[in-house]
ChimeraX commands (.cxc) that place a marker at each C-alpha (Angstrom):
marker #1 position -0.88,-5.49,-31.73 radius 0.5
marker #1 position -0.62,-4.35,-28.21 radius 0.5
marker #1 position -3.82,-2.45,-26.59 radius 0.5
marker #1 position -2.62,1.64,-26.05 radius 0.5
marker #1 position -2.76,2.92,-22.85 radius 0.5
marker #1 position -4.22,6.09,-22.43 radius 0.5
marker #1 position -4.35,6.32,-18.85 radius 0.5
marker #1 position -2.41,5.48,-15.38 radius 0.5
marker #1 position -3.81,5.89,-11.96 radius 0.5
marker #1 position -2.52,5.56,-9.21 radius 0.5
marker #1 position -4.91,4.21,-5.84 radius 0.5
marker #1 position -4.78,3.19,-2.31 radius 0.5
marker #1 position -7.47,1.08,-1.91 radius 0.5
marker #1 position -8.22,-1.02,1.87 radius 0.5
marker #1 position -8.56,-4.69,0.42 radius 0.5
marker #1 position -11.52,-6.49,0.14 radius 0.5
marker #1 position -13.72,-3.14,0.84 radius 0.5
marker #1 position -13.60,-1.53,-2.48 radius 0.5
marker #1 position -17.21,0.59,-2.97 radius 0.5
marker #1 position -18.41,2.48,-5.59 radius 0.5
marker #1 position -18.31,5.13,-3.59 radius 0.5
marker #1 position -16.19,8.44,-3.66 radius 0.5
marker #1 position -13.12,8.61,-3.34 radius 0.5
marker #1 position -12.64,5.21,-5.83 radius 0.5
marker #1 position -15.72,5.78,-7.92 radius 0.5
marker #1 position -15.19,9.19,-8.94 radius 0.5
marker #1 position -11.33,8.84,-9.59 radius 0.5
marker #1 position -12.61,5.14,-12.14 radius 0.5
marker #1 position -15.56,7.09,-13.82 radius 0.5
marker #1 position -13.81,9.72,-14.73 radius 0.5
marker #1 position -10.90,7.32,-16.27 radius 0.5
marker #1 position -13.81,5.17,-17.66 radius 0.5
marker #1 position -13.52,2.47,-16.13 radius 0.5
marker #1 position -15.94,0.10,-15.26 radius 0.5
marker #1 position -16.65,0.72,-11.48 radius 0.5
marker #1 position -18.38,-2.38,-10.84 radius 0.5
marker #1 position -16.04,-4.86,-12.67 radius 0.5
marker #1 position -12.89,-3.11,-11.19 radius 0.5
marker #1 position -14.43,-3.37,-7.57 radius 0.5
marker #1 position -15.82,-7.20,-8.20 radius 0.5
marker #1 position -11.79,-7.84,-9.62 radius 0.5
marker #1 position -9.90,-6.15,-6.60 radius 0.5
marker #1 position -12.36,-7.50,-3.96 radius 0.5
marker #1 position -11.87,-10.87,-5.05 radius 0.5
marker #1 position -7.97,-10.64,-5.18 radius 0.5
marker #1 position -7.81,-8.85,-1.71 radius 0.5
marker #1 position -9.99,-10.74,0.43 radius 0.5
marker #1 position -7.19,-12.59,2.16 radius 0.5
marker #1 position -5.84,-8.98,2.95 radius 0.5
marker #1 position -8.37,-7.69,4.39 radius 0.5
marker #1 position -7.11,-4.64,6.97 radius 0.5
marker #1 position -4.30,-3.97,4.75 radius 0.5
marker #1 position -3.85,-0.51,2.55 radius 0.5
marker #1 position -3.31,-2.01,-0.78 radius 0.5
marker #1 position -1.86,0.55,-3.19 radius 0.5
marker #1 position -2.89,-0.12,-7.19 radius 0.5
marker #1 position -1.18,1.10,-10.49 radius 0.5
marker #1 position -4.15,1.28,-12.78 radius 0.5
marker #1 position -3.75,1.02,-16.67 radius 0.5
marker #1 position -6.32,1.92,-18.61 radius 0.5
marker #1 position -7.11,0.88,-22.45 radius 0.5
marker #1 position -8.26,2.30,-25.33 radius 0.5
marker #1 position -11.44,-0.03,-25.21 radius 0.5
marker #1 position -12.41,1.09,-21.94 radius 0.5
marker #1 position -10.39,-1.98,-20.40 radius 0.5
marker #1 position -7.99,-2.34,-17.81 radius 0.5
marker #1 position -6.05,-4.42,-15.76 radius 0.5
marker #1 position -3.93,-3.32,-12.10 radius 0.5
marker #1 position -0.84,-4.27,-10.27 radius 0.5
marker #1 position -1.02,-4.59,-6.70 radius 0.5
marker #1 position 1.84,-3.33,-4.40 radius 0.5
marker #1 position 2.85,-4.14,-1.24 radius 0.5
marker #1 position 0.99,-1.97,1.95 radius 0.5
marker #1 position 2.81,1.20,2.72 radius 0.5
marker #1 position 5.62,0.21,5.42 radius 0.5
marker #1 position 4.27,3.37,7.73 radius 0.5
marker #1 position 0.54,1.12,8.05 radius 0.5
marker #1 position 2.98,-2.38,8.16 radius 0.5
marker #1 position 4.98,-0.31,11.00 radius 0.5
marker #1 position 1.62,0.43,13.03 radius 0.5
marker #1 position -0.03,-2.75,12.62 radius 0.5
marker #1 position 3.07,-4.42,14.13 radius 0.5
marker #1 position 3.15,-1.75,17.44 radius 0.5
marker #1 position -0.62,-1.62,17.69 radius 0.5
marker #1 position -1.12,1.74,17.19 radius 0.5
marker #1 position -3.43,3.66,14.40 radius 0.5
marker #1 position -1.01,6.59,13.95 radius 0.5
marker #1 position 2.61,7.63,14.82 radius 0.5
marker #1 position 3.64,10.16,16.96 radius 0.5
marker #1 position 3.10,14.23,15.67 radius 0.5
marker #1 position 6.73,15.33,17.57 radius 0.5
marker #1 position 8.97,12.28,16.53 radius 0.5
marker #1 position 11.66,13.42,18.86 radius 0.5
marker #1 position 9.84,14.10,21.63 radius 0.5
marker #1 position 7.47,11.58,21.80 radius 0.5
marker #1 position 6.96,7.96,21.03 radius 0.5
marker #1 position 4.53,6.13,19.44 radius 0.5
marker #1 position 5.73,2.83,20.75 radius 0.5
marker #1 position 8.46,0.25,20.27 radius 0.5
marker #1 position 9.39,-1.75,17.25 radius 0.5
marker #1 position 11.83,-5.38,17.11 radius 0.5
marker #1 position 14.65,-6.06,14.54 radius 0.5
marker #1 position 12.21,-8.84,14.09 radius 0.5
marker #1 position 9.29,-7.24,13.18 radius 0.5
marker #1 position 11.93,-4.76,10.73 radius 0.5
marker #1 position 12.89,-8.01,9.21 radius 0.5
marker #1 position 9.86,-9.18,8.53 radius 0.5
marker #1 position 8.65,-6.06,6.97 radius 0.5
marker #1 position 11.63,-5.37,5.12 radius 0.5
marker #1 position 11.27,-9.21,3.59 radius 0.5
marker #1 position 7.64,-8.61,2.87 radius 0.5
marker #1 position 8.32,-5.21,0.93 radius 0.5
marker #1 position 11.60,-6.26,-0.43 radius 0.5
marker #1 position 9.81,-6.12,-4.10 radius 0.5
marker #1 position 8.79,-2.93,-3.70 radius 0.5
marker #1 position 11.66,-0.97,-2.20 radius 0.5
marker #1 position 14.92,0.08,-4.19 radius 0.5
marker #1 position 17.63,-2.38,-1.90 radius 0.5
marker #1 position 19.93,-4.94,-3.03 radius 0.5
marker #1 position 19.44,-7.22,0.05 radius 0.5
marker #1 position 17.16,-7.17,3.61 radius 0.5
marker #1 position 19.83,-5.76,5.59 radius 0.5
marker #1 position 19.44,-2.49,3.24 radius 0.5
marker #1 position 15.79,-2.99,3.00 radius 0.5
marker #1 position 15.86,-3.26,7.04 radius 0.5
marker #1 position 17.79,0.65,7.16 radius 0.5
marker #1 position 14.98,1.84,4.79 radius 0.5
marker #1 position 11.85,0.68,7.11 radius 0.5
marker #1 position 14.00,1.61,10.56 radius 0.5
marker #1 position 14.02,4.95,9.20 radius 0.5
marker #1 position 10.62,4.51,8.37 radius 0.5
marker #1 position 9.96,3.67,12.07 radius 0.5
marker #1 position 12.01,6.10,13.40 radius 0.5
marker #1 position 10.79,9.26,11.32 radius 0.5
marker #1 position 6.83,8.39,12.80 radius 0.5
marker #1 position 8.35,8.41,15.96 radius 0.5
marker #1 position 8.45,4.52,16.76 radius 0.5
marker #1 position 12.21,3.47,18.67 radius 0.5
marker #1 position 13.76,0.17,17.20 radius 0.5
marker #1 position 15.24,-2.06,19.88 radius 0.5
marker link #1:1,2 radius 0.2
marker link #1:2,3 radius 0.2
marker link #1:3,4 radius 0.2
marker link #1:4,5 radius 0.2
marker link #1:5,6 radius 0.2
marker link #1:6,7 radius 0.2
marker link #1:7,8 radius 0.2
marker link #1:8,9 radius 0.2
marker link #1:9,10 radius 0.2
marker link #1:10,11 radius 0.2
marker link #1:11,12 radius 0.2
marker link #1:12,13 radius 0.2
marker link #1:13,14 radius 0.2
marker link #1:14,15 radius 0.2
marker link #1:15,16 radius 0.2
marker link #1:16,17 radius 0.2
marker link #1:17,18 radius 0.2
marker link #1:18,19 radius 0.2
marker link #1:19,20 radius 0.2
marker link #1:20,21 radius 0.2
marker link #1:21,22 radius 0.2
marker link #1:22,23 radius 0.2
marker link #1:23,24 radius 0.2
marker link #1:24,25 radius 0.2
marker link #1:25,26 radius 0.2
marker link #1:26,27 radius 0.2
marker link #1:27,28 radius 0.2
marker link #1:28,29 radius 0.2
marker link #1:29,30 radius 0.2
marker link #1:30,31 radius 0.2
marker link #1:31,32 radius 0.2
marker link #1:32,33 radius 0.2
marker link #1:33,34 radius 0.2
marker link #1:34,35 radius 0.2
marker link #1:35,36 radius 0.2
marker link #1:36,37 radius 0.2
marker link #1:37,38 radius 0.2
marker link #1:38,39 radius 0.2
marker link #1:39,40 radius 0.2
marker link #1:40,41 radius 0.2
marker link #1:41,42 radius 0.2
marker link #1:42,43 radius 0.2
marker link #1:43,44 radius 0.2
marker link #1:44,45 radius 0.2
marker link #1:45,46 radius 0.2
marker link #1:46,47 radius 0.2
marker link #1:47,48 radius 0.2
marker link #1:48,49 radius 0.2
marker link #1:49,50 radius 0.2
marker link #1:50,51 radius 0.2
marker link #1:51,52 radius 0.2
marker link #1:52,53 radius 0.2
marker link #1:53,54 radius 0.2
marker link #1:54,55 radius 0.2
marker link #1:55,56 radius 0.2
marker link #1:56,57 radius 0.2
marker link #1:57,58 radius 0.2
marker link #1:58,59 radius 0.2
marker link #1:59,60 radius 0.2
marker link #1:60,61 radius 0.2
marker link #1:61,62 radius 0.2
marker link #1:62,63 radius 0.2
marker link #1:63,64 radius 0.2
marker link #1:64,65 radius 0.2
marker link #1:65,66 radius 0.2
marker link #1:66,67 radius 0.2
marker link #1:67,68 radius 0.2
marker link #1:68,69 radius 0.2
marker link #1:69,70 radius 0.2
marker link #1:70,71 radius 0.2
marker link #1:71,72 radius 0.2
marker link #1:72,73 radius 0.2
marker link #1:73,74 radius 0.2
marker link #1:74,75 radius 0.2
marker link #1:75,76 radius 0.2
marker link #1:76,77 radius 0.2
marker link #1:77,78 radius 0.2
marker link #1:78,79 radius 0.2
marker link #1:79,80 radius 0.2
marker link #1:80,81 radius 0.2
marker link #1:81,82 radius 0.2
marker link #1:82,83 radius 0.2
marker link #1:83,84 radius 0.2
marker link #1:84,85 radius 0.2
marker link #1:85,86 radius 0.2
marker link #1:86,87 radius 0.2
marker link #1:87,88 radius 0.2
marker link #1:88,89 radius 0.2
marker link #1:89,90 radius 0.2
marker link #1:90,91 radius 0.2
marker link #1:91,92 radius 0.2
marker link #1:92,93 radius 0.2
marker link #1:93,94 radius 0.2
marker link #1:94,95 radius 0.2
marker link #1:95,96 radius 0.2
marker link #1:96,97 radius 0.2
marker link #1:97,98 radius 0.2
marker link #1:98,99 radius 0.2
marker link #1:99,100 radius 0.2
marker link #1:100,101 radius 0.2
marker link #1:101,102 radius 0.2
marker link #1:102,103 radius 0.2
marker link #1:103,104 radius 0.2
marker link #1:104,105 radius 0.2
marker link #1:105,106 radius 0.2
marker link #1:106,107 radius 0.2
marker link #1:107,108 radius 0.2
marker link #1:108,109 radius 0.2
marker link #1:109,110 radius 0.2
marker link #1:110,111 radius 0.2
marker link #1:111,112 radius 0.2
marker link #1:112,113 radius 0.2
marker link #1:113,114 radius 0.2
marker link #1:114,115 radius 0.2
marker link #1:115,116 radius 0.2
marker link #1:116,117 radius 0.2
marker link #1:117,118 radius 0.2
marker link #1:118,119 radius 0.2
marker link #1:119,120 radius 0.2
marker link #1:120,121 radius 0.2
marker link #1:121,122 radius 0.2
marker link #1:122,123 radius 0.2
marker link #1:123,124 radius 0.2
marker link #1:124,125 radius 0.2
marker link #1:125,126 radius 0.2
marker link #1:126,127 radius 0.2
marker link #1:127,128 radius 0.2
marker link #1:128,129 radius 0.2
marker link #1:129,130 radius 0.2
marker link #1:130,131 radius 0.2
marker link #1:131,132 radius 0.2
marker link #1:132,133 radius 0.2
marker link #1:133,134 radius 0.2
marker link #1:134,135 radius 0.2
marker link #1:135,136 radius 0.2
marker link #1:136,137 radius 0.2
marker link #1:137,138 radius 0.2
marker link #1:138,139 radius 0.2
marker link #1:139,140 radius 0.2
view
């Protein structure tokens, strides 16, 4: 028989820097998790990420067990990393943040393809320009 969940969280965690420390340790303690086995487990699957944002669907057991998925990074931190920036612009219209490539869409819209509702890249690609475009970054 199949272990019963009992709860879901929900975490954006920077990989390979996972702490004990709030805001992960509260949100696992009060789940009951194991703190130090969860951050020992996503450390050692994120280390070739580190820099990234790497959001985590929690489940929880019964038995005080769990196990995560990882997601892709969020394509607004994907969108910055790629311009060089550490935030987009406050007034989208009126000012820019910088400049982004149909390249650089491409290969973020490949990279999230998993995790985004299109049917092909070119659809993906619309979903991460308007990304770009609503943190005020222009796509040439």
């Amino acid at each position: 028989m199949a272990k019963k969940v009992i709860k879901k969280i929900k975490l954006q965690v920077p990989a390979g820097k996972a702490t004990p420390a709030p805001p992960l340790g509260p949100a696992l303690g009060q789940a009951g998790v194991p703190i130090g086995d969860f951050v020992n487990k996503f450390n050692e699957a994120t280390k070739e990420m580190m820099g990234d944002i790497i959001p985590i669907v929690l489940s929880v057991y019964e038995d005080r067990s769990f196990d995560f998925i990882m997601k892709t990074p969020p394509a607004s931190r994907l969108i910055l990393k790629a311009i060089g920036q550490d935030k987009g612009s406050g007034k989208n219209l009126v000012k820019k943040a910088g400049t982004i490539t149909k390249a650089q869409v491409k290969t973020i819209a490949e990279r999230k393809m998993n995790d985004l509702s299109a049917n092909d890249v070119e659809s993906a690609m619309k979903i991460i320009e308007g990304t770009a475009r609503s943190m005020g970054v222009e796509v040439k």
